[in-house]
N, CA, C and O of each residue as an XYZ file, in Angstrom:
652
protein
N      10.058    -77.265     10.904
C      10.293    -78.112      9.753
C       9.108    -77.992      8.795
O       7.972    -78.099      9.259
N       9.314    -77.757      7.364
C       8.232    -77.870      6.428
C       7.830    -79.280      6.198
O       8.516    -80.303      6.196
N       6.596    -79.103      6.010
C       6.169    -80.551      5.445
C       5.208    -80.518      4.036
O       4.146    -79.899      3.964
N       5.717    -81.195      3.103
C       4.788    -81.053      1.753
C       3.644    -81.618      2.142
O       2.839    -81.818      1.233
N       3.247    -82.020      3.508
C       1.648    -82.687      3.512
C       1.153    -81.683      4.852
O       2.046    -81.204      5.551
N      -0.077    -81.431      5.130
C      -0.492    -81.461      6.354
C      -1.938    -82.273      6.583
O      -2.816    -82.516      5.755
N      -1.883    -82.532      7.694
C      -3.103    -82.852      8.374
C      -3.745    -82.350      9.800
O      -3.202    -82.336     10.905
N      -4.938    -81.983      9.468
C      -6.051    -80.837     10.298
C      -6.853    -82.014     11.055
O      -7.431    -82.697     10.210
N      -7.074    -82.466     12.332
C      -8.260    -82.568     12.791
C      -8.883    -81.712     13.558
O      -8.246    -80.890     14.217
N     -10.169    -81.777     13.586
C     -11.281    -80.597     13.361
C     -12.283    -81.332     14.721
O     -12.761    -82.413     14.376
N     -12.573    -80.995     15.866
C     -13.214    -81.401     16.839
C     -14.613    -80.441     16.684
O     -14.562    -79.217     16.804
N     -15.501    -80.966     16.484
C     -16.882    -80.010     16.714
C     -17.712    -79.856     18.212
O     -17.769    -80.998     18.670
N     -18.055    -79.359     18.700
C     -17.882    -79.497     19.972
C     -17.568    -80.503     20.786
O     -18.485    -81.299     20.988
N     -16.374    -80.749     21.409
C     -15.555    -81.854     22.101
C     -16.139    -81.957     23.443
O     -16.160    -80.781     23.807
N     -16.644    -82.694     24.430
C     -16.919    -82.366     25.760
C     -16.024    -83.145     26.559
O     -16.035    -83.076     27.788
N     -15.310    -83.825     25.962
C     -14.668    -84.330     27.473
C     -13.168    -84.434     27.026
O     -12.725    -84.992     26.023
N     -12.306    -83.574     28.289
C     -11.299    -83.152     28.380
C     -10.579    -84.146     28.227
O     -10.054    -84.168     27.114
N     -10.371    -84.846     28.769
C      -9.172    -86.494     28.244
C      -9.575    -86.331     27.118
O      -9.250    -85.222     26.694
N     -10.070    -86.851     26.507
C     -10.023    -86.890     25.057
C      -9.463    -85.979     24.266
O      -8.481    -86.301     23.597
N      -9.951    -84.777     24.210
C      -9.564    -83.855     23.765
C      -7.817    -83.479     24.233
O      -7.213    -82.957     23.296
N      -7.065    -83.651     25.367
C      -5.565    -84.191     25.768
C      -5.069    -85.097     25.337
O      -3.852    -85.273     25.291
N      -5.964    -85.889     24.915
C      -4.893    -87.137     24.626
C      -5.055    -87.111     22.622
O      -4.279    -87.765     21.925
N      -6.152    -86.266     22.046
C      -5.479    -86.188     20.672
C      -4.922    -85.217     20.477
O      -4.340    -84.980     19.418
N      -4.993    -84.213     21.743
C      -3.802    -83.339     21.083
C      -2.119    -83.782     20.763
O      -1.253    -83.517     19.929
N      -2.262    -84.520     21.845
C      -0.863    -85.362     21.978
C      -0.877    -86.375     21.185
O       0.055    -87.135     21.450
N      -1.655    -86.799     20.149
C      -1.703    -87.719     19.114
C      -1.818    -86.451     17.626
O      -1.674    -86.817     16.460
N      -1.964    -85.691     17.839
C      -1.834    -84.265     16.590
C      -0.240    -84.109     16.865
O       0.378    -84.333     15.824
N       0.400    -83.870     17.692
C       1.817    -83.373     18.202
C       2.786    -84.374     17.265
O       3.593    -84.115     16.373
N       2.328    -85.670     17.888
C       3.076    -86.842     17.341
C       3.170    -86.854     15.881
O       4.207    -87.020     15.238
N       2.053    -86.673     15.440
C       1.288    -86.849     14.289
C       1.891    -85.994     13.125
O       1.999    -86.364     11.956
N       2.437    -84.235     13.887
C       2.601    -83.450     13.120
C       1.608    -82.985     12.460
O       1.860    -82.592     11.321
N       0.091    -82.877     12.993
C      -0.999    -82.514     12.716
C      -1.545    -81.015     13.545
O      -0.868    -80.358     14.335
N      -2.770    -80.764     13.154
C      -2.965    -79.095     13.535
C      -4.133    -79.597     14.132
O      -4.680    -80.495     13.491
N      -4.763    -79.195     15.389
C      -6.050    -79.359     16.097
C      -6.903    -78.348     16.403
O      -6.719    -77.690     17.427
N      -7.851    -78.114     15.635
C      -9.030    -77.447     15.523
C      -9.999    -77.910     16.670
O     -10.341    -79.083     16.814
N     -10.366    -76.975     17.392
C     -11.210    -77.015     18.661
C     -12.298    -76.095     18.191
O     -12.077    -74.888     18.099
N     -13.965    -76.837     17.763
C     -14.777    -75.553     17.351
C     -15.996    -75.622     18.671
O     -16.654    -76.606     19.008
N     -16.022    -74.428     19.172
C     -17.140    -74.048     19.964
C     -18.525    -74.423     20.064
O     -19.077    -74.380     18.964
N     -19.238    -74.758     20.965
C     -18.733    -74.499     22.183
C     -17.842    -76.071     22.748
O     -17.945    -77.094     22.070
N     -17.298    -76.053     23.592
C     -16.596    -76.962     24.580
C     -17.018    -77.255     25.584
O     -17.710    -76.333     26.018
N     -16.962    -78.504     26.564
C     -17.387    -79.108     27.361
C     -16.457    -78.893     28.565
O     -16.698    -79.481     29.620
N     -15.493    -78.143     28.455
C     -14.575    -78.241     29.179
C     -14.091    -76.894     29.043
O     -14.392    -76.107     28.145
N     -13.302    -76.693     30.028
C     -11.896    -75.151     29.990
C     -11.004    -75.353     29.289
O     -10.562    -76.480     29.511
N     -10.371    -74.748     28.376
C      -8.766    -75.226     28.282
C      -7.759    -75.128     28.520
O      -6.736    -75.480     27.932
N      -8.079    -74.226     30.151
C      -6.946    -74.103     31.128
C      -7.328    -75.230     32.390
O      -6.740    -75.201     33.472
N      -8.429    -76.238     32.054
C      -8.595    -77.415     32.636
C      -6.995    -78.053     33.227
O      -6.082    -77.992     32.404
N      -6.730    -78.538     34.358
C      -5.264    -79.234     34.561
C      -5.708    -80.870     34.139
O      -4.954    -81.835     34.011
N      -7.336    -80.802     33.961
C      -7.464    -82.634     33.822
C      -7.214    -82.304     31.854
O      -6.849    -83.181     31.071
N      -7.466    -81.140     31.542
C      -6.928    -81.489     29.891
C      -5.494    -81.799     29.660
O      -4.997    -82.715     29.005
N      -4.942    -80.854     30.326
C      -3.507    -80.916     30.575
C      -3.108    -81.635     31.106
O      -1.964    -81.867     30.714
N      -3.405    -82.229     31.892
C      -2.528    -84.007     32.453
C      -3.155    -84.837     30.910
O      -2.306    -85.434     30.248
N      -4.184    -84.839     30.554
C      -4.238    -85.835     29.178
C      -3.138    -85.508     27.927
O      -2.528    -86.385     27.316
N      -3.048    -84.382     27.738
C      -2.037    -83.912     26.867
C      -0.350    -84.321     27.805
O       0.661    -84.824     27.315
N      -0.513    -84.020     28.778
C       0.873    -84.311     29.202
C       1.675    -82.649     29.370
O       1.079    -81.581     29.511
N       2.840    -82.816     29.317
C       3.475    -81.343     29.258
C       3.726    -80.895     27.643
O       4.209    -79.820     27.290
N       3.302    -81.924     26.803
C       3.309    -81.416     25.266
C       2.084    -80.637     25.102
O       1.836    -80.359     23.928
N       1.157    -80.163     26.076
C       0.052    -79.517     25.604
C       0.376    -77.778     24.922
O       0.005    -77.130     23.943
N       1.097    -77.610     25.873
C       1.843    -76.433     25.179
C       2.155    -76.405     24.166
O       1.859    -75.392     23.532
N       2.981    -77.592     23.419
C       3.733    -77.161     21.807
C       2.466    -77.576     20.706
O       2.544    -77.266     19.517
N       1.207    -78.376     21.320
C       0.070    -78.634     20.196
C      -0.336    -77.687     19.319
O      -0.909    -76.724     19.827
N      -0.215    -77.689     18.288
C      -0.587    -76.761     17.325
C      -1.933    -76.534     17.133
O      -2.509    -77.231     16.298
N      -2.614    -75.601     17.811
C      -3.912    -75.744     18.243
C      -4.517    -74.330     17.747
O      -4.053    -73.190     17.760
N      -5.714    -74.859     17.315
C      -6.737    -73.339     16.923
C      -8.131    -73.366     17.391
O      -8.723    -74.380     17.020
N      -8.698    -72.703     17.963
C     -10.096    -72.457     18.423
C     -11.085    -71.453     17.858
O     -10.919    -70.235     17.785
N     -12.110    -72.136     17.482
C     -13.273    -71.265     16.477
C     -14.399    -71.196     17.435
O     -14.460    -72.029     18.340
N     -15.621    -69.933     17.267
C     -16.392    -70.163     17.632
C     -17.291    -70.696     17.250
O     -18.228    -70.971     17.999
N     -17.275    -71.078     15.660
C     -18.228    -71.449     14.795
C     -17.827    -72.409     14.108
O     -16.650    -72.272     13.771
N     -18.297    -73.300     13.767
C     -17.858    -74.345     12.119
C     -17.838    -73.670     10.775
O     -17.271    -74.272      9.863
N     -18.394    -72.477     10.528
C     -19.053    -71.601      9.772
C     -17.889    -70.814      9.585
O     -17.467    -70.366      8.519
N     -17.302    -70.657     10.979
C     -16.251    -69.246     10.926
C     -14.991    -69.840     10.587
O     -14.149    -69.259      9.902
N     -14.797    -71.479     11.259
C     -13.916    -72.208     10.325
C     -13.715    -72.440      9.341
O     -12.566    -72.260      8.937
N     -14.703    -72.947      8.468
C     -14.440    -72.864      7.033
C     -14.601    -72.162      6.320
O     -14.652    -72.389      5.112
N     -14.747    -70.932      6.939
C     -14.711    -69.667      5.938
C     -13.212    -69.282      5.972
O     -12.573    -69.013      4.955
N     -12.706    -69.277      7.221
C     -11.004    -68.895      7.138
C      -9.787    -70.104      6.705
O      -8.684    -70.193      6.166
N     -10.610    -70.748      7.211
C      -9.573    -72.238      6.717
C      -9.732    -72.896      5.273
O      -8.777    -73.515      4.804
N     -11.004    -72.763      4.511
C     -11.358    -72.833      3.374
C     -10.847    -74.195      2.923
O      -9.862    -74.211      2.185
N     -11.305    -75.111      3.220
C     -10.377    -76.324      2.719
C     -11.461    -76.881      1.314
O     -12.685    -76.757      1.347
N     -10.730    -77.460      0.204
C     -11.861    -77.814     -0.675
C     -12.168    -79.015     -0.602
O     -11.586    -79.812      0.134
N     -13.249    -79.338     -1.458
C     -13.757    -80.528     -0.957
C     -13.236    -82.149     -0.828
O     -13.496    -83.148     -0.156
N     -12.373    -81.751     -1.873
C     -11.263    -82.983     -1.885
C     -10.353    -83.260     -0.764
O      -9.930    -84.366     -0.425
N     -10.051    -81.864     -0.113
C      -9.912    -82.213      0.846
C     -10.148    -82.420      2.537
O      -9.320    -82.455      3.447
N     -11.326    -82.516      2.549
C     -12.264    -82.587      3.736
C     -12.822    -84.554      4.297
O     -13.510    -85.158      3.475
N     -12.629    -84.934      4.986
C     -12.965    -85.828      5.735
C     -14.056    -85.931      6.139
O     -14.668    -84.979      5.653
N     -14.838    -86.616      6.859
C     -15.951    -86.375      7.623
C     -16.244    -87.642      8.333
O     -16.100    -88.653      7.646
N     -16.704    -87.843      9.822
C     -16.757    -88.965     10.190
C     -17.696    -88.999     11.187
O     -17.948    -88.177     12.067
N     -18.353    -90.447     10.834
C     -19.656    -90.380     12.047
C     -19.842    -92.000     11.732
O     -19.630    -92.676     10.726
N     -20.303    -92.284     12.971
C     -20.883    -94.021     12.945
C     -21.477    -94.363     11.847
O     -21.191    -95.453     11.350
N     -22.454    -93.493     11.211
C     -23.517    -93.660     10.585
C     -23.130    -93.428      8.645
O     -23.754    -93.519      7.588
N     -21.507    -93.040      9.170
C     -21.125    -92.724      7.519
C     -21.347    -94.166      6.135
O     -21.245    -95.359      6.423
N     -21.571    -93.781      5.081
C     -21.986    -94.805      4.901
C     -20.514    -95.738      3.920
O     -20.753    -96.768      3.290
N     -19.452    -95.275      3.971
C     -18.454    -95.337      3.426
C     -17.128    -95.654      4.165
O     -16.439    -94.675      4.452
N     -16.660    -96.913      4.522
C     -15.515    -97.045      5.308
C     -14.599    -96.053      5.187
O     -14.723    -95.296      4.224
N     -13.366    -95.827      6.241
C     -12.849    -94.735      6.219
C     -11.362    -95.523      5.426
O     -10.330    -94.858      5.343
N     -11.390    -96.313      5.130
C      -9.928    -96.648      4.396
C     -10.039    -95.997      2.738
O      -9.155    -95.853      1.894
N     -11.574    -95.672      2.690
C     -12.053    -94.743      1.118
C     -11.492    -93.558      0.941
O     -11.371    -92.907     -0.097
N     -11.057    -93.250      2.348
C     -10.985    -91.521      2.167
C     -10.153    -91.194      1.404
O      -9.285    -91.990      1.044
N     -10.219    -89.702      0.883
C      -9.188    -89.525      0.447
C      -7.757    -89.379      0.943
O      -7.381    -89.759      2.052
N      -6.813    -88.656     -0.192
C      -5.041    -88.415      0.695
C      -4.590    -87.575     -0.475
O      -3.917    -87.826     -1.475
N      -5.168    -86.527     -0.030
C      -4.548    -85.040     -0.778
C      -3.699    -84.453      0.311
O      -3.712    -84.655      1.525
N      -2.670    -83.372     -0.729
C      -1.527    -83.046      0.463
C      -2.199    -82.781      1.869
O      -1.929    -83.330      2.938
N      -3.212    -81.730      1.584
C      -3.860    -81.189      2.852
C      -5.153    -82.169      3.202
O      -6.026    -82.222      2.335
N      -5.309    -82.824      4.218
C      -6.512    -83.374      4.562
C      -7.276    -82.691      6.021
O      -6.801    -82.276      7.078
N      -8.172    -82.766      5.685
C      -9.118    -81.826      7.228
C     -10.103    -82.912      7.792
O     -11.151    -83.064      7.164
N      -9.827    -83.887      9.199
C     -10.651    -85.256      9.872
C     -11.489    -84.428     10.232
O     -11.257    -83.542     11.054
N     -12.513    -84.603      9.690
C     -13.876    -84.082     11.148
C     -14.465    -84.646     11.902
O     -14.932    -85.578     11.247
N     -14.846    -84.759     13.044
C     -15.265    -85.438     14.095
C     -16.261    -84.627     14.513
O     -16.215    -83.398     14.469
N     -17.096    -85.232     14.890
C     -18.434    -84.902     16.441
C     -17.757    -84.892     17.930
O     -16.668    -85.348     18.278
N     -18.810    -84.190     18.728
C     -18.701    -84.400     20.199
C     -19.012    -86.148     20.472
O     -19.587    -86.908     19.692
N     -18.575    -86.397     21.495
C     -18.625    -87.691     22.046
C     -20.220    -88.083     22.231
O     -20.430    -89.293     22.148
N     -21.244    -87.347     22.441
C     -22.411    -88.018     23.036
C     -23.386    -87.336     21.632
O     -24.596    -87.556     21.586
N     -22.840    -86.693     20.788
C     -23.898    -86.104     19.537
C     -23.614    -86.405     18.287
O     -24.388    -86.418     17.330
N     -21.893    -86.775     18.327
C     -21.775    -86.609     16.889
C     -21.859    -84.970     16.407
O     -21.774    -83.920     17.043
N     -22.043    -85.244     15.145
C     -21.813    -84.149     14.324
C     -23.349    -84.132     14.059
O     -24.128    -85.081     14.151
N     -23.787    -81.976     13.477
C     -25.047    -81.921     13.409
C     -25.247    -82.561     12.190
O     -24.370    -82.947     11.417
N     -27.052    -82.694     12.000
C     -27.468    -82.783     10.510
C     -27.043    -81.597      9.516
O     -27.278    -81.580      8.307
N     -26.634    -80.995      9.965
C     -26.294    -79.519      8.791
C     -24.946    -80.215      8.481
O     -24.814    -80.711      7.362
N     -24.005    -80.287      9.313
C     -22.399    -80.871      8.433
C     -22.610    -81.866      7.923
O     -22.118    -81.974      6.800
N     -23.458    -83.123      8.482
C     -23.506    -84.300      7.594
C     -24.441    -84.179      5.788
O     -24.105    -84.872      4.828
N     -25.481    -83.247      5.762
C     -25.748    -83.205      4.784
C     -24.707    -82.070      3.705
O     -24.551    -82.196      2.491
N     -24.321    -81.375      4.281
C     -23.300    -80.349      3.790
C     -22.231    -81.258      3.435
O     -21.954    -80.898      2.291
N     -21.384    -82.319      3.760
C     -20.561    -83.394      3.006
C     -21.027    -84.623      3.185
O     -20.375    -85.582      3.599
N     -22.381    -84.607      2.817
C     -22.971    -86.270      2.280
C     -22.302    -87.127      1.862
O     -22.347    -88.192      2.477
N     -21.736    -87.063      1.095
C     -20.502    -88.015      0.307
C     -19.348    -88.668      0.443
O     -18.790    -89.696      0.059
N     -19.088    -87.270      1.452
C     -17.642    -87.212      2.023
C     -18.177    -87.814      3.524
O     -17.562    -87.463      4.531
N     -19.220    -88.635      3.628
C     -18.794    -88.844      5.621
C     -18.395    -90.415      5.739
O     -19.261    -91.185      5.324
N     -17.302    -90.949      6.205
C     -17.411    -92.301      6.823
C     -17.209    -92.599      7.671
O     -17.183    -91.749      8.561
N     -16.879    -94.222      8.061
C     -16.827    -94.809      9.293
C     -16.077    -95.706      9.587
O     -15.596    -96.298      8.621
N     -15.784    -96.045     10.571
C     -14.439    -96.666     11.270
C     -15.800    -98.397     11.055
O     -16.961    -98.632     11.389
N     -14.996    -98.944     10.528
C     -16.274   -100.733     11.006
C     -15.563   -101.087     12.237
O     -14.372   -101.117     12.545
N     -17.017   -101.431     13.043
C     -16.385   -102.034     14.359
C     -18.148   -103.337     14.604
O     -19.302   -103.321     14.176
N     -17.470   -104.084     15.355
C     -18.359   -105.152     15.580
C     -19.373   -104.365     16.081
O     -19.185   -103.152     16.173
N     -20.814   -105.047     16.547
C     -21.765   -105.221     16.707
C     -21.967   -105.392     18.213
O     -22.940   -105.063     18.893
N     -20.805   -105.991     18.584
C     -20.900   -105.932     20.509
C     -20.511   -104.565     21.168
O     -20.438   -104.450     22.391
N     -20.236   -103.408     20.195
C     -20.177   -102.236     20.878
C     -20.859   -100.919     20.251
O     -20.942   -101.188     19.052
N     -21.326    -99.782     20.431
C     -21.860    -99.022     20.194
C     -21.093    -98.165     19.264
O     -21.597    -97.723     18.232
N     -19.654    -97.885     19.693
C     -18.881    -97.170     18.857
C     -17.612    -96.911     19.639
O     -17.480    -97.286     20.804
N     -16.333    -96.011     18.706
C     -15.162    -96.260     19.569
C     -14.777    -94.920     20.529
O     -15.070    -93.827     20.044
N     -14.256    -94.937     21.612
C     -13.701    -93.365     21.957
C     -13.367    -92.912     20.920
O     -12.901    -93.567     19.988
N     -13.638    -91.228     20.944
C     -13.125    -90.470     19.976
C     -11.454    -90.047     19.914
O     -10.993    -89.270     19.078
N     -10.826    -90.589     20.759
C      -9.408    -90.193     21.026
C      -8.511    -91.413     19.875
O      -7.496    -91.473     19.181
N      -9.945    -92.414     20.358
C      -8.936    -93.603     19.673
C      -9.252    -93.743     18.316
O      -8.512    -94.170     17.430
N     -10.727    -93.243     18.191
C     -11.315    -93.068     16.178
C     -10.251    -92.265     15.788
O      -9.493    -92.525     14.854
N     -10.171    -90.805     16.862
C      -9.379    -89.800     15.665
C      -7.583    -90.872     15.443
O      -6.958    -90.824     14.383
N      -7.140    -91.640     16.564
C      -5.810    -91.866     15.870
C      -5.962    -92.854     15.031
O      -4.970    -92.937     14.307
N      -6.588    -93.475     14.848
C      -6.843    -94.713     13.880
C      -6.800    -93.612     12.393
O      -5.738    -93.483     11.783
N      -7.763    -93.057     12.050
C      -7.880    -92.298     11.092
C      -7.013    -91.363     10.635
O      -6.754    -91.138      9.453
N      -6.379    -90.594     11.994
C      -5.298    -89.801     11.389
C      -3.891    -90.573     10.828
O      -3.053    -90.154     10.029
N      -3.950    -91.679     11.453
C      -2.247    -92.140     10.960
C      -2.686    -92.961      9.795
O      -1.746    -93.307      9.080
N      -4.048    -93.427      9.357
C      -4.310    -94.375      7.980
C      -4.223    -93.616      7.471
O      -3.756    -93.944      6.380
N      -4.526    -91.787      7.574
C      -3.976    -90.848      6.336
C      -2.943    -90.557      6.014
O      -2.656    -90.454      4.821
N      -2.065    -90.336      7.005
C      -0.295    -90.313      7.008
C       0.042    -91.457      6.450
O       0.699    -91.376      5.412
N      -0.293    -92.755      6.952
C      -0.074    -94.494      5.917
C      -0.238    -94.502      4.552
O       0.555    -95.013      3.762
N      -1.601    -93.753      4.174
C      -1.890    -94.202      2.804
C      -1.475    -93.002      1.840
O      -1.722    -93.145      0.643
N      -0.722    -91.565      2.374
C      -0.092    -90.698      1.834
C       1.197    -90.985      1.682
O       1.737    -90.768      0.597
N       1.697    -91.366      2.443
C       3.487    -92.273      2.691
C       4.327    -90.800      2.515
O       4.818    -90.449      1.442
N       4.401    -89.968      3.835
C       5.076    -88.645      3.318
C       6.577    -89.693      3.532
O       6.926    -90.718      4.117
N       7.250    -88.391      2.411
C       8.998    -89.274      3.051
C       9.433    -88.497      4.340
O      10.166    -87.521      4.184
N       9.106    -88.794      5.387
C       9.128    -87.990      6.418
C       9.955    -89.073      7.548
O       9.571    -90.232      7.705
N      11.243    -88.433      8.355
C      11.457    -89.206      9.003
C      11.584    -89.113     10.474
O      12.339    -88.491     11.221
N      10.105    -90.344     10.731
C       9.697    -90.295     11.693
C      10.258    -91.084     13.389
O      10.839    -92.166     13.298
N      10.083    -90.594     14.552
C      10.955    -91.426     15.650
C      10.301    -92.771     15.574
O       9.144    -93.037     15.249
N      11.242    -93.540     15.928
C      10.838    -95.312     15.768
C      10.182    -95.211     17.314
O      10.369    -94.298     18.118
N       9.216    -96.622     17.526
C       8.917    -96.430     19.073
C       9.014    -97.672     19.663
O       8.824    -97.798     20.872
């Protein structure tokens, strides 16, 4: 099926396999594309990735880079439409933008994203607000929060399964 919108999330090195299963299976749902960039914390013939994904791990529309570098040189997304997200962003993420194509970027679970991507889209990085009694959220559950407020605040006419 074509879709006049897409949406890319972009994992920079991911280390832990549930997570990385369970947004693929939130990309699937989503009708989103999942970028896995090197290195990884995990196999991805892991069976603990694959029990997180479920038996939809197979149909995830999935791409693997060795580089962030080598990603956006082939994927080329412009700046309007690029995301960026880290605790420390200084811009809630309900700011972001909602161009047809949007690209979420995320950090590994225990690093975040380097200082080179965060100063490379300074502008472009925000953050999920969360209280003060916790450090920050799983990344399985940041990326779906963020990916479906972009699908929300784009409103494709897309018709989606009720649940």
């Amino acid at each position: 099926m074509f879709l006049s919108w897409q949406r890319h999330v972009v994992l920079v090195s991911p280390e832990v396999h549930w997570n990385t299963g369970n947004i693929g299976r939130t990309c699937l749902g989503a009708q989103a594309y999942l970028h896995l960039i090197k290195p990884l914390g995990f196999s991805l013939d892991s069976k603990h990735l694959k029990r997180a994904g479920l038996d939809y791990w197979k149909n995830v529309r999935l791409f693997v880079w060795d580089t962030f570098e080598q990603f956006m040189e082939k994927m080329a997304p412009a700046r309007e439409e690029v995301a960026v997200f880290s605790k420390n962003g200084k811009k809630p993420f309900w700011n972001m933008p909602s161009p047809n194509k949007l690209f979420l970027i995320f950090g590994s679970e225990t690093k975040g994203l380097s200082n080179n991507i965060l100063k490379q889209f300074e502008e472009l990085v925000f953050h999920i607000p969360i209280s003060s009694e916790i450090r920050c959220l799983n990344l399985s559950t940041a990326v779906g929060i963020v990916l479906y407020e972009s699908i929300r605040r784009f409103r494709p006419e897309n018709k989606w399964m009720k649940i």
